[in-house]
PyMOL Python script that loads the backbone (N, CA, C, O; Angstrom):
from pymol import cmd

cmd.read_pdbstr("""\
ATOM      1  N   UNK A   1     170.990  14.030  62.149  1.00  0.00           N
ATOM      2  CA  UNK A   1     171.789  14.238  60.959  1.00  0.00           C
ATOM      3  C   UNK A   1     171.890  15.737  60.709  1.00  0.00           C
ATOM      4  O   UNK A   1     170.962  16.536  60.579  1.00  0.00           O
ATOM      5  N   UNK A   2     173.021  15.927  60.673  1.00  0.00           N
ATOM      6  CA  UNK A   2     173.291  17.601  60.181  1.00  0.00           C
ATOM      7  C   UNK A   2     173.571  17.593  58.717  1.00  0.00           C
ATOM      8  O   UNK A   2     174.377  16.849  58.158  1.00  0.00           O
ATOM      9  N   UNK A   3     172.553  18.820  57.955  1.00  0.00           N
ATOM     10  CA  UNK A   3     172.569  18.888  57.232  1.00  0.00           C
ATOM     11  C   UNK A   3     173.018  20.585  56.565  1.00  0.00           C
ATOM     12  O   UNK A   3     172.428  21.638  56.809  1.00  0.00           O
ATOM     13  N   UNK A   4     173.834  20.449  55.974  1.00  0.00           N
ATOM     14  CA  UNK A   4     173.936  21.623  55.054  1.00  0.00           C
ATOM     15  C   UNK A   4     173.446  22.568  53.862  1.00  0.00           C
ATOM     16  O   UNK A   4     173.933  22.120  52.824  1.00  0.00           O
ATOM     17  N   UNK A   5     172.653  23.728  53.603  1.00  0.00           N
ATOM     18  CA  UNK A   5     172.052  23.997  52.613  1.00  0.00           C
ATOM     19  C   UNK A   5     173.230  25.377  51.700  1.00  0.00           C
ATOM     20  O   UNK A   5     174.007  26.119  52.301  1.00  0.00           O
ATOM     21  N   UNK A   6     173.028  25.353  50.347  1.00  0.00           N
ATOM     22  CA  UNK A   6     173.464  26.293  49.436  1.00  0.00           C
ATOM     23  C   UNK A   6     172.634  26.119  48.390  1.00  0.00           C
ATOM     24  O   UNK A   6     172.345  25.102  47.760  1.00  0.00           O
ATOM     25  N   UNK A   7     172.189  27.549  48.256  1.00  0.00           N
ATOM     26  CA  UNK A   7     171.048  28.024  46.849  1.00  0.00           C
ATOM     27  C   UNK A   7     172.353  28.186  45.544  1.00  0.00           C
ATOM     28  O   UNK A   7     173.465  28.575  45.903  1.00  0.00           O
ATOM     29  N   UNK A   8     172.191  27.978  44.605  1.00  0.00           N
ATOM     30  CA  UNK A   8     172.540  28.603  43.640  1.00  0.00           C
ATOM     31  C   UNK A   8     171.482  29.835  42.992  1.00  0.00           C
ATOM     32  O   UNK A   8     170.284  29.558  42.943  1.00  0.00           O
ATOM     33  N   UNK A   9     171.850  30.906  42.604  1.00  0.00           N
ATOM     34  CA  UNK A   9     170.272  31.911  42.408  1.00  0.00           C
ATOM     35  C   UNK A   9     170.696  31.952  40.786  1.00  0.00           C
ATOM     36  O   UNK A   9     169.680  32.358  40.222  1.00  0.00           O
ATOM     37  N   UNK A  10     171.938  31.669  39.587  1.00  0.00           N
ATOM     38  CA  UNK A  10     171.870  31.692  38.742  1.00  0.00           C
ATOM     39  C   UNK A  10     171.525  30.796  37.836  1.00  0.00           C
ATOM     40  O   UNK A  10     171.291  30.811  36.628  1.00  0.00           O
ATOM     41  N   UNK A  11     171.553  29.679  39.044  1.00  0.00           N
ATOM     42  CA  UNK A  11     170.418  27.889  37.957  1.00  0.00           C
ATOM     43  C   UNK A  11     169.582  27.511  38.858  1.00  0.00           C
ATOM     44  O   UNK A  11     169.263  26.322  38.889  1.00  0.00           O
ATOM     45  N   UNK A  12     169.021  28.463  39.824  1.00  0.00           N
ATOM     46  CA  UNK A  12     168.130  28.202  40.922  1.00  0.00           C
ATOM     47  C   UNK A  12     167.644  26.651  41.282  1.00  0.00           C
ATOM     48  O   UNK A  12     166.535  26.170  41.051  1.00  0.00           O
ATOM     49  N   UNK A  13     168.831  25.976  41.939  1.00  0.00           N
ATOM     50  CA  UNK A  13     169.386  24.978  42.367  1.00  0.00           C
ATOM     51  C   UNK A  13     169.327  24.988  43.868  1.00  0.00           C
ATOM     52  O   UNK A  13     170.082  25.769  44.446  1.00  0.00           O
ATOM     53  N   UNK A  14     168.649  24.335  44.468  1.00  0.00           N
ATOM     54  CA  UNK A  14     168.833  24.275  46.068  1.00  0.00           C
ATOM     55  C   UNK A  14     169.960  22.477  46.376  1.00  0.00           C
ATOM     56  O   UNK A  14     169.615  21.312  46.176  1.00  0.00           O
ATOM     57  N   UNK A  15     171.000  22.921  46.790  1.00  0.00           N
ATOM     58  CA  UNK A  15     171.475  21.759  47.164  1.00  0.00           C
ATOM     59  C   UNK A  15     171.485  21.912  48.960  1.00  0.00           C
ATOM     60  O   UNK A  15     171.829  22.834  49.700  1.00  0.00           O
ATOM     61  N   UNK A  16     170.859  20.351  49.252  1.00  0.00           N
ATOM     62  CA  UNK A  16     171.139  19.816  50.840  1.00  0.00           C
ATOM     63  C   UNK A  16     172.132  18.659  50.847  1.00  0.00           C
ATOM     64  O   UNK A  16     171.695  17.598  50.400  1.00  0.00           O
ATOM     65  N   UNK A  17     173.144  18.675  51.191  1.00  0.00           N
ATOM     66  CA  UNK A  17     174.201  17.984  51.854  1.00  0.00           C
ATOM     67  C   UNK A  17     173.411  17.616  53.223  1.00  0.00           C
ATOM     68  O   UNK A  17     172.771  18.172  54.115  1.00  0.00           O
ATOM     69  N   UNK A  18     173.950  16.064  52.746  1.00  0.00           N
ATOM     70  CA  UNK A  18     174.368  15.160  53.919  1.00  0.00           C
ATOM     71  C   UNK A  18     175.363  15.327  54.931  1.00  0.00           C
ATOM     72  O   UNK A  18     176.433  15.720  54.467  1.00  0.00           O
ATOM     73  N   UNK A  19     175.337  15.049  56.906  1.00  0.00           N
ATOM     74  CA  UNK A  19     176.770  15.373  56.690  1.00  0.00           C
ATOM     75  C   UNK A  19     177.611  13.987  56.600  1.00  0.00           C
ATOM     76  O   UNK A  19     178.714  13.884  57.138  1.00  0.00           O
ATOM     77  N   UNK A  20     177.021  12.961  55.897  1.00  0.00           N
ATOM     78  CA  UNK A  20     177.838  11.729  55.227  1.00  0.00           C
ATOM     79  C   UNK A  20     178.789  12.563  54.311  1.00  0.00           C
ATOM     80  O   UNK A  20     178.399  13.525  53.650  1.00  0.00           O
ATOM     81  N   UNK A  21     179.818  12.193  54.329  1.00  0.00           N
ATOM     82  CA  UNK A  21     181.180  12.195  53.203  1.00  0.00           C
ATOM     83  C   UNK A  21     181.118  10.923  52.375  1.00  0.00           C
ATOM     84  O   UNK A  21     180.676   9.824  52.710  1.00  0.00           O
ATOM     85  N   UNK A  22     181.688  11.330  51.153  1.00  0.00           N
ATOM     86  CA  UNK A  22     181.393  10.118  50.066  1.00  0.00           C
ATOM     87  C   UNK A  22     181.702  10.597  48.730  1.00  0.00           C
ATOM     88  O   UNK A  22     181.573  11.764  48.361  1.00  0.00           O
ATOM     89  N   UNK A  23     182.092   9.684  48.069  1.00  0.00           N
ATOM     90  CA  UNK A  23     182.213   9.849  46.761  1.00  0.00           C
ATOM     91  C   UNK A  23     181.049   9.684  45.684  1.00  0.00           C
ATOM     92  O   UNK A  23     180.970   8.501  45.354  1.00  0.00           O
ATOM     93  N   UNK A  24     180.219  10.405  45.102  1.00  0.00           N
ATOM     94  CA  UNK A  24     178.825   9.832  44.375  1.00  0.00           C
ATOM     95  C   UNK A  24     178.979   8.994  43.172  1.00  0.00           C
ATOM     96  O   UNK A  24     179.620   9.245  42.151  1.00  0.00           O
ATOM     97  N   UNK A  25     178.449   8.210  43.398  1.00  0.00           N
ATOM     98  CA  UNK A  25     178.429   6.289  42.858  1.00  0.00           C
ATOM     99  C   UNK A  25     177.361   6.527  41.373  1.00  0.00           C
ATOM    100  O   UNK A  25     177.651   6.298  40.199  1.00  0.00           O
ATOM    101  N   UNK A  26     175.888   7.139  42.033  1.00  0.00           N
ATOM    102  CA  UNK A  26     175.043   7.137  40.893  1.00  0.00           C
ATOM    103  C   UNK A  26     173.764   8.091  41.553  1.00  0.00           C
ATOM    104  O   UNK A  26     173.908   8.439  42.725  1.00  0.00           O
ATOM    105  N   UNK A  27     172.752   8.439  40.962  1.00  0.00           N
ATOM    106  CA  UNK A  27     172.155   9.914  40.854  1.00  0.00           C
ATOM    107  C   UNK A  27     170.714   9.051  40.377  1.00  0.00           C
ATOM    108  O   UNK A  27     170.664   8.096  39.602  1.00  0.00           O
ATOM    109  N   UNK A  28     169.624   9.686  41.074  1.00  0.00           N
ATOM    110  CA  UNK A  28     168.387   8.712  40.853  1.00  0.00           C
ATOM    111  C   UNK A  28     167.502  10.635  40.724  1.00  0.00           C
ATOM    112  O   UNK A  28     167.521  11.417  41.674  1.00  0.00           O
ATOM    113  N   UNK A  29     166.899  10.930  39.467  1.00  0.00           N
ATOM    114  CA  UNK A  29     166.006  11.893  39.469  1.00  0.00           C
ATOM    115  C   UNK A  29     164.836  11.438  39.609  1.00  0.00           C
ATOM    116  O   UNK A  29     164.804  10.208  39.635  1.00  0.00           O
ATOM    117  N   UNK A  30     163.476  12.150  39.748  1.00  0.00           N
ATOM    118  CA  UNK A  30     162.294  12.318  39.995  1.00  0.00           C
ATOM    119  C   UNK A  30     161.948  13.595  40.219  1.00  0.00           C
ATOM    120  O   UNK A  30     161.919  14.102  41.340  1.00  0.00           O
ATOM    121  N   UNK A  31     161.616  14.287  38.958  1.00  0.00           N
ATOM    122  CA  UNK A  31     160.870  15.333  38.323  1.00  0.00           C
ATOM    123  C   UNK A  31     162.166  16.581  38.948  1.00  0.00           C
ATOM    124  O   UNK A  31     163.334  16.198  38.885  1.00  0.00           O
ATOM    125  N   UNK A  32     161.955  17.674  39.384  1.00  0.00           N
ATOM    126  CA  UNK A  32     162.825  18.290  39.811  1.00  0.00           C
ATOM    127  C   UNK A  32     163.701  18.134  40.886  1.00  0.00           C
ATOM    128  O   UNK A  32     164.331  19.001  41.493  1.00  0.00           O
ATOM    129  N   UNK A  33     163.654  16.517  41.105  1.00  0.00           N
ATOM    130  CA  UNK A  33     164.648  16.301  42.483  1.00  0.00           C
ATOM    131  C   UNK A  33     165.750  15.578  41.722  1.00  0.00           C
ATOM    132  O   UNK A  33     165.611  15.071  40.609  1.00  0.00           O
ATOM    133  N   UNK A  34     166.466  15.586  42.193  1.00  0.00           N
ATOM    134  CA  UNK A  34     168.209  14.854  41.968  1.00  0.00           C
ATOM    135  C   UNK A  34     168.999  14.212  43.276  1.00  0.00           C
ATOM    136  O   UNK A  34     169.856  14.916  43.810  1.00  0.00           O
ATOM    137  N   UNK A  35     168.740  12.940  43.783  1.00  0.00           N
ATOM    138  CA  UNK A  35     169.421  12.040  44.793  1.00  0.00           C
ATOM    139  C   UNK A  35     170.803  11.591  44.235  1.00  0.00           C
ATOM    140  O   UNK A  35     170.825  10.729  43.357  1.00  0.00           O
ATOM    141  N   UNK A  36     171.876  12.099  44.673  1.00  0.00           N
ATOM    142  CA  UNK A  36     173.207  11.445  44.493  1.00  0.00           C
ATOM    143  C   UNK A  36     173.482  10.542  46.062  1.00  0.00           C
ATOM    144  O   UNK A  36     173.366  10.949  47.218  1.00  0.00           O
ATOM    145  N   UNK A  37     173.821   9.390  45.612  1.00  0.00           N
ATOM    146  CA  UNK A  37     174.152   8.352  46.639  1.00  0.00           C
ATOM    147  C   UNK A  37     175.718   7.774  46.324  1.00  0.00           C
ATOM    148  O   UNK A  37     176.351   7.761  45.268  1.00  0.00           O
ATOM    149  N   UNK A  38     176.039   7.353  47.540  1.00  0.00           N
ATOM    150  CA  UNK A  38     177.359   6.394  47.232  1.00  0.00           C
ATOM    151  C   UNK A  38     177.357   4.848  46.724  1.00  0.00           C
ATOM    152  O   UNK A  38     176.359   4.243  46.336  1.00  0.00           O
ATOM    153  N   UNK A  39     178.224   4.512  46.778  1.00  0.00           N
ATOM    154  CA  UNK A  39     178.332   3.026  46.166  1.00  0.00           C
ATOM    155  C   UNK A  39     177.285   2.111  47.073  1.00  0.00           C
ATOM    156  O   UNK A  39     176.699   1.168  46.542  1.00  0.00           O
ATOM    157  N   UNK A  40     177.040   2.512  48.763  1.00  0.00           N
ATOM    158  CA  UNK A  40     176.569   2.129  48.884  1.00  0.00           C
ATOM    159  C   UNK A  40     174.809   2.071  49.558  1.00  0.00           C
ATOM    160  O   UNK A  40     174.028   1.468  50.295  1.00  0.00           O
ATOM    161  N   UNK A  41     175.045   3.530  48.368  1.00  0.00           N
ATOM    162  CA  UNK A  41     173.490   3.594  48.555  1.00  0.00           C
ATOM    163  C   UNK A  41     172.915   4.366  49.626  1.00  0.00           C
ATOM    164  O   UNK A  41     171.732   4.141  49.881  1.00  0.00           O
ATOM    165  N   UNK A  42     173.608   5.347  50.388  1.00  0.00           N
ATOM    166  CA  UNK A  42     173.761   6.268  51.304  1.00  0.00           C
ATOM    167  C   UNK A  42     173.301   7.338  50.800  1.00  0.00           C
ATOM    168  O   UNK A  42     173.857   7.500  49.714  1.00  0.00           O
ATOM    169  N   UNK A  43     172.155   8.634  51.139  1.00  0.00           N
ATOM    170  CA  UNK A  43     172.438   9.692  50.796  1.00  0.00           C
ATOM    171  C   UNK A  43     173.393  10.688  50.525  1.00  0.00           C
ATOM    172  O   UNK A  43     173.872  10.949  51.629  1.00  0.00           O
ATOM    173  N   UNK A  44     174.006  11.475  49.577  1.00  0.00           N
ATOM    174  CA  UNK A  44     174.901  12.274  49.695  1.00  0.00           C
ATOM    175  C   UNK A  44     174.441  13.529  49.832  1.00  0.00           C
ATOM    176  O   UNK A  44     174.714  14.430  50.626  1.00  0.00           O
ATOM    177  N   UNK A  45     173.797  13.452  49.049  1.00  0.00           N
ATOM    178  CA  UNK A  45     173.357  15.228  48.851  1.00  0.00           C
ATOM    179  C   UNK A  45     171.497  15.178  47.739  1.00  0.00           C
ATOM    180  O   UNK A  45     171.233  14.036  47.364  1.00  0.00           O
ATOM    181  N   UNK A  46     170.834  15.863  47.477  1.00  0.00           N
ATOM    182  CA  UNK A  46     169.944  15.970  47.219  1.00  0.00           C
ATOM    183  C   UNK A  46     169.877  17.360  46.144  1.00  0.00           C
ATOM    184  O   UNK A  46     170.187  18.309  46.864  1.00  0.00           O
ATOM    185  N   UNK A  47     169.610  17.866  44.761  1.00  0.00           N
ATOM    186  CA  UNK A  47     169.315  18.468  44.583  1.00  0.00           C
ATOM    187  C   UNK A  47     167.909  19.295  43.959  1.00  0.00           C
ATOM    188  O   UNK A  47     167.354  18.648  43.071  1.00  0.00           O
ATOM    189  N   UNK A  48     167.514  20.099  44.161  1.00  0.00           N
ATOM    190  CA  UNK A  48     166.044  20.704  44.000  1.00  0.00           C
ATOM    191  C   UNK A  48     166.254  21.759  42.910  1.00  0.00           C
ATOM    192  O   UNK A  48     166.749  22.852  43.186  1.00  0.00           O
ATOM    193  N   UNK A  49     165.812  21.370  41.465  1.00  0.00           N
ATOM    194  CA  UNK A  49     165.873  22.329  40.608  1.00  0.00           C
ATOM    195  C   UNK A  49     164.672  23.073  40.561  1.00  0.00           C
ATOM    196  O   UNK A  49     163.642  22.568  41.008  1.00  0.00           O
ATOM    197  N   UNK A  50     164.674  24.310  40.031  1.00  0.00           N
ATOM    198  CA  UNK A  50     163.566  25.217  39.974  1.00  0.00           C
ATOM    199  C   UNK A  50     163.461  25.481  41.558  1.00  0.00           C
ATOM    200  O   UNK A  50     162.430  25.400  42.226  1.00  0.00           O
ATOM    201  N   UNK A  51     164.318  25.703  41.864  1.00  0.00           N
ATOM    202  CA  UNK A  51     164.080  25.664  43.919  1.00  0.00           C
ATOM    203  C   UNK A  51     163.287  26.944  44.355  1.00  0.00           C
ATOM    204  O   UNK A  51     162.692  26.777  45.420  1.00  0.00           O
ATOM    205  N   UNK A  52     163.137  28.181  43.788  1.00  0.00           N
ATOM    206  CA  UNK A  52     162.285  29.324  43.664  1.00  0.00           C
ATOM    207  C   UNK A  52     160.918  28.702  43.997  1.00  0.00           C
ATOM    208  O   UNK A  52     160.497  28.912  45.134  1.00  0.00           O
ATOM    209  N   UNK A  53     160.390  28.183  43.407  1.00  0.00           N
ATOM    210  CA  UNK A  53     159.592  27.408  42.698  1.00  0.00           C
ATOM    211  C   UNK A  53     158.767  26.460  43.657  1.00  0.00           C
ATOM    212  O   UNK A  53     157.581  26.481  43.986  1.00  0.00           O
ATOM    213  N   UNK A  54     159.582  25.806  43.915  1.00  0.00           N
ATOM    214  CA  UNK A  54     159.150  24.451  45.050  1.00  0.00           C
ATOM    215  C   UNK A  54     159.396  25.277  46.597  1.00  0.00           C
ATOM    216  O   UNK A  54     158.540  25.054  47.452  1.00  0.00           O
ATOM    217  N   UNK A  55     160.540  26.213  46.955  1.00  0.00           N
ATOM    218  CA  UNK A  55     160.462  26.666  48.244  1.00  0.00           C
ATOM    219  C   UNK A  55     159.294  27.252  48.140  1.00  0.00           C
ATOM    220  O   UNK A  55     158.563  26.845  49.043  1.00  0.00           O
ATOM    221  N   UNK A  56     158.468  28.470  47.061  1.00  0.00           N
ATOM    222  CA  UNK A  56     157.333  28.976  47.341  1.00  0.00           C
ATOM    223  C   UNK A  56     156.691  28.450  47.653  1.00  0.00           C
ATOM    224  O   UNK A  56     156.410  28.554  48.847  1.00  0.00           O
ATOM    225  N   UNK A  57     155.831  27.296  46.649  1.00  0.00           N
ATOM    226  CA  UNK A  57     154.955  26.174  47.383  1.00  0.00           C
ATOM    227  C   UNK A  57     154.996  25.588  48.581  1.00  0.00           C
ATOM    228  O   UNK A  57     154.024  25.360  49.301  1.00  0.00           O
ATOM    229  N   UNK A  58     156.632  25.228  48.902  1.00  0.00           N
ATOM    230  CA  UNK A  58     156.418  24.663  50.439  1.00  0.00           C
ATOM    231  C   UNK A  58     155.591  25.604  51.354  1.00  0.00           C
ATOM    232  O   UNK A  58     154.446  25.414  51.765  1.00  0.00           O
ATOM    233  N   UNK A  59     156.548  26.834  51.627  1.00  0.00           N
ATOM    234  CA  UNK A  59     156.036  28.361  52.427  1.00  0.00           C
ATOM    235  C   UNK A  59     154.961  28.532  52.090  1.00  0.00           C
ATOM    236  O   UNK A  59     154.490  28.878  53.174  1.00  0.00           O
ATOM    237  N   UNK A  60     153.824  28.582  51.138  1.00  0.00           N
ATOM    238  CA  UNK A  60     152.492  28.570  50.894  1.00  0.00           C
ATOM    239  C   UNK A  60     152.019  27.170  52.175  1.00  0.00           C
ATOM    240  O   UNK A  60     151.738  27.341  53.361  1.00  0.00           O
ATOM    241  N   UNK A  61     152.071  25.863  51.413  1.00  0.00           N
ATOM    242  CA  UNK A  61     151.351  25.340  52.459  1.00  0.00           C
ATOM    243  C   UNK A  61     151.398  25.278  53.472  1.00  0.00           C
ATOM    244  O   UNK A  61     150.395  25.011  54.134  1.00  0.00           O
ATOM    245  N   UNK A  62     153.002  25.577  54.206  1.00  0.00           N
ATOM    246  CA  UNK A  62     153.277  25.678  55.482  1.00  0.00           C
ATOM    247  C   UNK A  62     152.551  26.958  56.376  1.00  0.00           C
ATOM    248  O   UNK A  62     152.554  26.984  57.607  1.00  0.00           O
ATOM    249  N   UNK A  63     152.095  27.734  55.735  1.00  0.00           N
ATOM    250  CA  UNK A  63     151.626  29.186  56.217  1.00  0.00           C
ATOM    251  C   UNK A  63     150.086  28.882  56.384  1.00  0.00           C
ATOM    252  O   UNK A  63     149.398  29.288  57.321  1.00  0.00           O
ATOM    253  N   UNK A  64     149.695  28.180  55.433  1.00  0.00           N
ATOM    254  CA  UNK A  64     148.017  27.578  55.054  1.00  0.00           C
ATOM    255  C   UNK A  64     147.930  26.543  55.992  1.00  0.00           C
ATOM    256  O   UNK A  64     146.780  26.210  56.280  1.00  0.00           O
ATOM    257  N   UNK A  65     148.989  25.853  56.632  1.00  0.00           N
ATOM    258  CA  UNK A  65     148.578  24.456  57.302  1.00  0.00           C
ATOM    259  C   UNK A  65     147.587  23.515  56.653  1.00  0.00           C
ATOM    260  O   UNK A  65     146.713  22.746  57.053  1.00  0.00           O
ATOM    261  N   UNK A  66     148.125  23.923  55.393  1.00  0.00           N
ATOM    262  CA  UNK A  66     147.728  22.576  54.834  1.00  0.00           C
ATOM    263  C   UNK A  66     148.213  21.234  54.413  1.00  0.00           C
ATOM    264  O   UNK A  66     149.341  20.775  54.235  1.00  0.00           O
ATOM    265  N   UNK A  67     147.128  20.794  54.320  1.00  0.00           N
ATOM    266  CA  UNK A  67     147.984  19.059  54.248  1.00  0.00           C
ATOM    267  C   UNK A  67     148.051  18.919  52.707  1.00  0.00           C
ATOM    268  O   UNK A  67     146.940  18.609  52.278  1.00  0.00           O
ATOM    269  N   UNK A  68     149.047  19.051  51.662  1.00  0.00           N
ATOM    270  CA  UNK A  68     148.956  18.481  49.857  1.00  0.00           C
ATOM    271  C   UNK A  68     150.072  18.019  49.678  1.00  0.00           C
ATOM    272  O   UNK A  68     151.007  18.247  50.445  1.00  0.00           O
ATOM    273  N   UNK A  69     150.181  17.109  48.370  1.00  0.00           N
ATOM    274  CA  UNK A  69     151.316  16.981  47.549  1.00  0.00           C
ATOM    275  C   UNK A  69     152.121  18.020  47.122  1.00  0.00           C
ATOM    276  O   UNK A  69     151.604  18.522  46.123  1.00  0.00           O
ATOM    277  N   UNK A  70     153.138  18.562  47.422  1.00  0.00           N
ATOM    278  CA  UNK A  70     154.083  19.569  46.555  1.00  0.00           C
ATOM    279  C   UNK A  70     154.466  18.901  45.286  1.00  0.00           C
ATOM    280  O   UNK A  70     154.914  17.757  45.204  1.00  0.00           O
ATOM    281  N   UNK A  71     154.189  19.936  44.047  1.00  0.00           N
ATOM    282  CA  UNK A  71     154.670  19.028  42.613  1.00  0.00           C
ATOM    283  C   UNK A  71     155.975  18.973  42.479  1.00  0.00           C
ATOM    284  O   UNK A  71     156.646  20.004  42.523  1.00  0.00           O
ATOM    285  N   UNK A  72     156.664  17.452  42.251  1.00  0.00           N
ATOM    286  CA  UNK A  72     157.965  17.393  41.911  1.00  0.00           C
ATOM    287  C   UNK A  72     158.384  17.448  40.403  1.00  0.00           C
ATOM    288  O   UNK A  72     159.514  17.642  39.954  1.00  0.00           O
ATOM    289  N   UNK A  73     157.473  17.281  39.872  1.00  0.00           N
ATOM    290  CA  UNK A  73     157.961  17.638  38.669  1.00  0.00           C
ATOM    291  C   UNK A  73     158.103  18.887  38.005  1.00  0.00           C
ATOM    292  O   UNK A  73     157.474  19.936  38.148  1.00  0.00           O
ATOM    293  N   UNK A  74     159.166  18.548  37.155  1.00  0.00           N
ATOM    294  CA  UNK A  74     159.921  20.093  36.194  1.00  0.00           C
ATOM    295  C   UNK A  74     158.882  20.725  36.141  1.00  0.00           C
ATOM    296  O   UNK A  74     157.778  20.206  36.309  1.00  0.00           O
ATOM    297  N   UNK A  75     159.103  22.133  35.860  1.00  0.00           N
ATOM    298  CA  UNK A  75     157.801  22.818  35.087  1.00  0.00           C
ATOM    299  C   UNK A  75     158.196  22.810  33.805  1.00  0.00           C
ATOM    300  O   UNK A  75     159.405  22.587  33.734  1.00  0.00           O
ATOM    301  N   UNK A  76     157.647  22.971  32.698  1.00  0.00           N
ATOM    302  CA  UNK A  76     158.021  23.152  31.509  1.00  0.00           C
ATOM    303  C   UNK A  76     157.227  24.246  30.377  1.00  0.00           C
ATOM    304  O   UNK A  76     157.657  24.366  29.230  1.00  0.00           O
TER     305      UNK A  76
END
""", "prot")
cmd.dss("prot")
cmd.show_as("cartoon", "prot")
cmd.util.cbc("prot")
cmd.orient("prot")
C-alpha cells in the first residue's frame, strides 16, 4: 500500500493518505488519532493531532529500541 504523508505546521496535524480513493462516509477518533473511512469501511486517510508531539515520542523510542505504548491521547 502506498501511502502519502502532509504535516500541517500551523494545527500541527500529520495527515497519512491511503492510496484508496473514496469519499469519507464517517470518522472514528481515539485520543489524538482521527480514522476517516468510506461507506465501506476502508481506510481513507488517518489523522495525528499534536503530531510534533507523537512524532517526538515515536523518534525517542525508535532511537532507544525500546519496546512502549506511545500515548494517544490529546494532551491537555
Amino acid at each position: 500500500m502506498d501511502m502519502k504523508l502532509n504535516y500541517n505546521r500551523e494545527d500541527d496535524i500529520l495527515i497519512i493518505e491511503t492510496e484508496r480513493k473514496g469519499i469519507v462516509d464517517h470518522a472514528e477518533q481515539t485520543g489524538s488519532m482521527i480514522a476517516h473511512f468510506d461507506s465501506s469501511d476502508q481506510l481513507l486517510f488517518l489523522e495525528v493531532l499534536n503530531a510534533s508531539e507523537f512524532i517526538s515520542s515515536l523518534v525517542q523510542v525508535a532511537l532507544r529500541g525500546e519496546e512502549r505504548q506511545l500515548p494517544l491521547a490529546a494532551a491537555g
